[in-house]
N, C-alpha and C positions, 0 to 999 in steps of 0.2 A: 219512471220507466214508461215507456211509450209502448200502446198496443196496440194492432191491428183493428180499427171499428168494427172489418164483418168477423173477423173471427175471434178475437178478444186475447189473442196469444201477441207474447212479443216476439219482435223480429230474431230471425239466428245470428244476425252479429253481436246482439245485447247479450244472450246468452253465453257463445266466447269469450266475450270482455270478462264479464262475471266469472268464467272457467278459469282465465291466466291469471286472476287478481288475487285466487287463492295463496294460502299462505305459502309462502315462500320455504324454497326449501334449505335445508339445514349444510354450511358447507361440512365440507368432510375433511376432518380432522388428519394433520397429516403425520402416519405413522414414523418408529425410528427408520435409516435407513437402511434397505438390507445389506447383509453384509456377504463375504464369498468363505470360503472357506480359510483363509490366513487373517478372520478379522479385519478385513480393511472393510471400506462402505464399494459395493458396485453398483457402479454409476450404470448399469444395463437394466437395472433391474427399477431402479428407481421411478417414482410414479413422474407423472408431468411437471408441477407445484415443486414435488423435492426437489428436479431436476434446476427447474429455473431459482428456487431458492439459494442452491448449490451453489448453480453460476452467477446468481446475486453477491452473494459470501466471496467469490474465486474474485469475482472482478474488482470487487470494494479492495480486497486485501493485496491485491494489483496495484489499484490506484493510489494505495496509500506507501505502500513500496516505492511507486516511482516518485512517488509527493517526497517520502523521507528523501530519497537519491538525490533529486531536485536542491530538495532545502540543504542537505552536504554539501552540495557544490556549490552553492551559492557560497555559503560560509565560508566554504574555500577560497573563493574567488574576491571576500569581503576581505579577509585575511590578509590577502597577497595584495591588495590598493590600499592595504591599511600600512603595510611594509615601506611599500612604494611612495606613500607619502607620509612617511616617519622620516625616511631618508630624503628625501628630495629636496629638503630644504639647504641641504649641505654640497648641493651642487648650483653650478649657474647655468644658462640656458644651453651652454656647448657639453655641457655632462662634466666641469669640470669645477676642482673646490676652490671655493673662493681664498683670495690671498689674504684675508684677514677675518675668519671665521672665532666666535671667541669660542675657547677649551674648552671651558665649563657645558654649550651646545653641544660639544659633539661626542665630551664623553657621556655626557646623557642619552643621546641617541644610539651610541656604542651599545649602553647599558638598557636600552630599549629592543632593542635589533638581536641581542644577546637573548635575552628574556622570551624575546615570541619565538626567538630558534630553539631555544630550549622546550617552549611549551610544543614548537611542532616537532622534533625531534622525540618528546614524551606522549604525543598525540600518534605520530609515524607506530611508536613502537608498541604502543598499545593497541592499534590496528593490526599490526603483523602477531599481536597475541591471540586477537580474536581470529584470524583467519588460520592461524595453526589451528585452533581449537576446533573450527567449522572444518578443516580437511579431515579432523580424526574423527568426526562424526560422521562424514561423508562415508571414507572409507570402511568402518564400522558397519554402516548399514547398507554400503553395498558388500560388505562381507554375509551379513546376515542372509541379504537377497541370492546371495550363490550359493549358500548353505541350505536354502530354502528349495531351489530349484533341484540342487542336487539330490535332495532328499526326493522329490518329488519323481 
């Protein structure tokens, strides 16, 4: 520490340093968040931290929605160049079949061609199961939201 010779005190910026250095303070813990009166969390009410937490949560589960969407279509689109050249071979460069292709190719590829239409025809319908499923929830709980209002 460094002192003044005439007066034997140290300087006031040494004594600041020494004031900010003290211990550090404790973050604050972040409570649940409030909720409104139907039970949901309100986002108005929410401290700064919950907030950005929140929209940390909101946007991962964004990203990772469009990442699955992404990866679906991709699939899909691997599926259908997988088609395309399952068959390809049984045409020539004018899109047309060649005059001495042997049987045994092409009822293979028949029985290949059959097989992915089947699995996307059982793939098709299991999507239109889930997406009935996802409307009667919908509707449900915008049944609940007018019954809610109504009351109100």
């Amino acid at each position: 520490m460094n002192t003044d010779p005439e007066t034997g005190e140290a300087p006031a910026s040494e004594g600041q340093v020494a004031a900010t250095t003290a211990a550090p303070k404790k973050r604050e813990r972040l409570a649940p968040a409030p909720l409104d009166n139907h039970g949901r969390v309100d986002t108005s009410k929410m401290s700064v931290p919950q907030d950005a937490m929140r929209q940390s949560v909101v946007d991962w589960f964004h990203a990772k929605k469009s990442s699955n969407y992404l990866q679906q279509q991709i699939n899909h689109i691997v599926s259908v160049r997988e088609l395309i050249n399952g068959i390809q071979f049984l045409f020539d460069e004018n899109q047309r079949a060649p005059a001495n292709a042997p049987l045994e190719d092409i009822v293979e590829q028949r029985r290949m061609v059959e097989y992915r239409l089947l699995w996307l025809e059982s793939f098709a319908a299991e999507m239109r199961d889930r997406l009935h499923k996802l409307r009667e929830i919908e509707e449900a709980a915008l049944e609940v939201l007018l019954r809610n209002e109504a009351d109100e």
